[in-house]
C-alpha positions, -999 to 999 in steps of 0.1 A, spaced: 0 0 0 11 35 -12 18 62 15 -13 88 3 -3 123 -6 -34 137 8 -56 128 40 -79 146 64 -62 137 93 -30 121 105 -24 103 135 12 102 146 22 70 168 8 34 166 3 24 205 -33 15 217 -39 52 217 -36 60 180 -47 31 169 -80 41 191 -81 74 174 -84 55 142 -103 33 154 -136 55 163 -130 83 137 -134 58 111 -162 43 125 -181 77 131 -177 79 93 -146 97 86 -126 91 56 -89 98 44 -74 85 78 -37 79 80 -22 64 111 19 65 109 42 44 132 77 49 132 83 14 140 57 -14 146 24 -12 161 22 -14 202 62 -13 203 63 19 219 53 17 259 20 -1 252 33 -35 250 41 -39 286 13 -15 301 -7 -32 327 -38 -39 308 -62 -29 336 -92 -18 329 -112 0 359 -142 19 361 -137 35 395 -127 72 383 -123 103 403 -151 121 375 -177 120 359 -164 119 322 -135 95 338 -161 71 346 -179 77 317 -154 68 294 -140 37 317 -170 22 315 -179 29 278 -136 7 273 -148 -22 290 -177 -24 269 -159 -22 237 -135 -43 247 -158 -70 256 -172 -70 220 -138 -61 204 -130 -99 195 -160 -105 180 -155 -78 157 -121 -82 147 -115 -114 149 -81 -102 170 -79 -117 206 -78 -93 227 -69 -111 256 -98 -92 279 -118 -109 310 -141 -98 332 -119 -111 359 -133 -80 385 -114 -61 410 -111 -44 444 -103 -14 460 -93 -14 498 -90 15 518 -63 17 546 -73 53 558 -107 68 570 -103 95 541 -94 66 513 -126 50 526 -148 80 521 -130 88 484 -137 52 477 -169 52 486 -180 85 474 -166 73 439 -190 41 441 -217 65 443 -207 81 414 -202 50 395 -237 37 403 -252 70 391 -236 65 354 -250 26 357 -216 11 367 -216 -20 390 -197 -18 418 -207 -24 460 -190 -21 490 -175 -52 508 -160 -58 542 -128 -66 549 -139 -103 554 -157 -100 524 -121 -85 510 -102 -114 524 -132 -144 509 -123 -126 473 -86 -124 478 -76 -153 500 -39 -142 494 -43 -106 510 -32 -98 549 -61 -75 557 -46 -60 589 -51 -25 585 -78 -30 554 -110 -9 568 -132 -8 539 -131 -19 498 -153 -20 467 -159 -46 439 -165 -38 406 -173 -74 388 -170 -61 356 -136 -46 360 -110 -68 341 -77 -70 324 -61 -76 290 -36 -75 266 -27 -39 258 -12 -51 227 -35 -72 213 -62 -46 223 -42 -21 199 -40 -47 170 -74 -53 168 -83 -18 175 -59 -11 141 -80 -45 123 -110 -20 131 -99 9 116 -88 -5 85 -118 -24 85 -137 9 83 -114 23 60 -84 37 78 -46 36 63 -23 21 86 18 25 77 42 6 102 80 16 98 68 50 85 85 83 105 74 113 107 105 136 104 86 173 101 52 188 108 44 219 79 24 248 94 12 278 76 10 307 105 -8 282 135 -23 260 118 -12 227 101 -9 220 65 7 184 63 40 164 73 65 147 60 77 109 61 106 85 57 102 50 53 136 34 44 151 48 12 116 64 6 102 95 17 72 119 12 50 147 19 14 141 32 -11 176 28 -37 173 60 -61 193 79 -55 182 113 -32 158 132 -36 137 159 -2 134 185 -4 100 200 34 99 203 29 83 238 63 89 258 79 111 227 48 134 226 72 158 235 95 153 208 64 149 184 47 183 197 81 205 189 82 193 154 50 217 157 62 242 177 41 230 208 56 224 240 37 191 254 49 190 293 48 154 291 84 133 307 90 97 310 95 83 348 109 51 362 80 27 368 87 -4 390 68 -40 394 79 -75 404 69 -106 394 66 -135 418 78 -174 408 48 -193 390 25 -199 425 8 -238 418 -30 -236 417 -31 -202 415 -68 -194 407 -77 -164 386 -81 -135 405 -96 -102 408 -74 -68 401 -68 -57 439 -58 -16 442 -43 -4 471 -39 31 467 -26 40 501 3 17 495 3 32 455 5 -2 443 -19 -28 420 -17 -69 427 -32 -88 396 -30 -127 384 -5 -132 354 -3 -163 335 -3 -186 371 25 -156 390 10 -125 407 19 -95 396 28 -62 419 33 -25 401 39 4 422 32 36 416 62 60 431 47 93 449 80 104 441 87 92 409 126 92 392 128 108 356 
């Protein structure tokens, strides 16, 4: 397939991001979609994001919107025909503080307006979900049972099988080297791929850059405060007859326990994170 000269909008970046842009543009109708990706599709930081998806948001559009993912994703396959890796494996929140339990709390009430399930559970109620978990300390939680995880990549992939399904003009390998502006607003960019190279005329673009949105949002003269930080998580040894398990948050302790392929898996998320 021929890089176009022309499109209506270009997506820059081929993670699960862009390839969501692509995604629901094309299916609201849009035409003359170009989604570039400097390397391959996912092989920026989506391929080993943690694939949680959570409907327990601090707002209303937050919520919104998680809960509108884990319905897509739930159909996604069936679509596409790409495994998406997604189950409705539920999670839990715990709170370790009197104000994490009213946050936690007051967010279930706000879930359960916008038609999200989700109730409160005990800490015994905790600990019959999550056998594993001490729950010294644990003075309140919520379960969501159609939270879930999946494959971040696989997610993107069929996401991208969407798009082009619709229509959409996905280029792997293809690098965006300069964004043209006339005054503020853009008129197109240009490309290498290999020995080749190009100019693409466009109304809009789209920077899903990810981690180099920075670099992306210079080319255009736009300083994205974005900056990549050290993220940590540990793996344990495969655990025999591990069941499958809900996601378990602990946000006092910043850190996310899930199941992963018969191991459990523990991210942190640093208060003080390292550049």
């Amino acid at each position: 397939m021929t890089v176009p000269t022309e499109a209506r909008v270009v997506i820059i970046g081929g993670g699960v991001i862009g390839c969501s842009v692509a995604y629901h543009l094309a299916r609201k109708g849009w035409t003359d979609i170009v989604l570039l990706e400097r390397k391959q599709l996912t092989s920026g930081t989506t391929w080993h994001a943690a694939g949680l998806i959570a409907q327990l948001r601090a707002t209303q559009n937050m919520t919104k919107l998680a809960k509108y993912s884990q319905e897509l994703y739930g159909g996604l396959e069936a679509e596409t025909g790409v495994a998406t890796g997604f189950k409705r494996v539920g999670s839990i929140t715990v709170a370790l503080t009197e104000h994490r339990k009213e946050e936690i709390l007051r967010q279930a009430s706000m879930a359960r307006a916008f038609g999200v399930e989700v109730d409160p559970i005990t800490p015994e109620e905790v600990k019959a979900k999550y056998p594993h978990l001490n729950t010294d300390g644990v003075l309140a939680g919520v379960y969501l049972p159609k939270d879930g995880q999946g494959d971040p990549a696989n997610i993107a992939l069929a996401l991208a099988k969407g798009a082009r399904q619709n229509g959409a003009k996905v280029f792997e390998r293809t690098k965006v080297t300069a964004i043209r502006k006339d005054g503020r607003r853009v008129t197109g960019v240009d490309w290498q791929q290999g020995e080749d190279s190009g100019h693409i005329a466009c109304d809009m673009i789209v920077n899903c850059a990810g981690m180099w949105g920075h670099e992306v949002g210079r080319m255009a003269g736009v300083n994205v405060p974005l900056h990549a930080c050290e993220h940590f998580y540990i793996v344990t040894e495969n655990i025999p007859g591990l069941a499958q398990l809900p996601v378990l948050r602990v946000p006092d302790e910043c850190a996310y326990y899930k199941e992963d392929a018969g191991k459990i898996l523990l991210g942190a998320f640093e208060p003080t994170a390292k550049p």
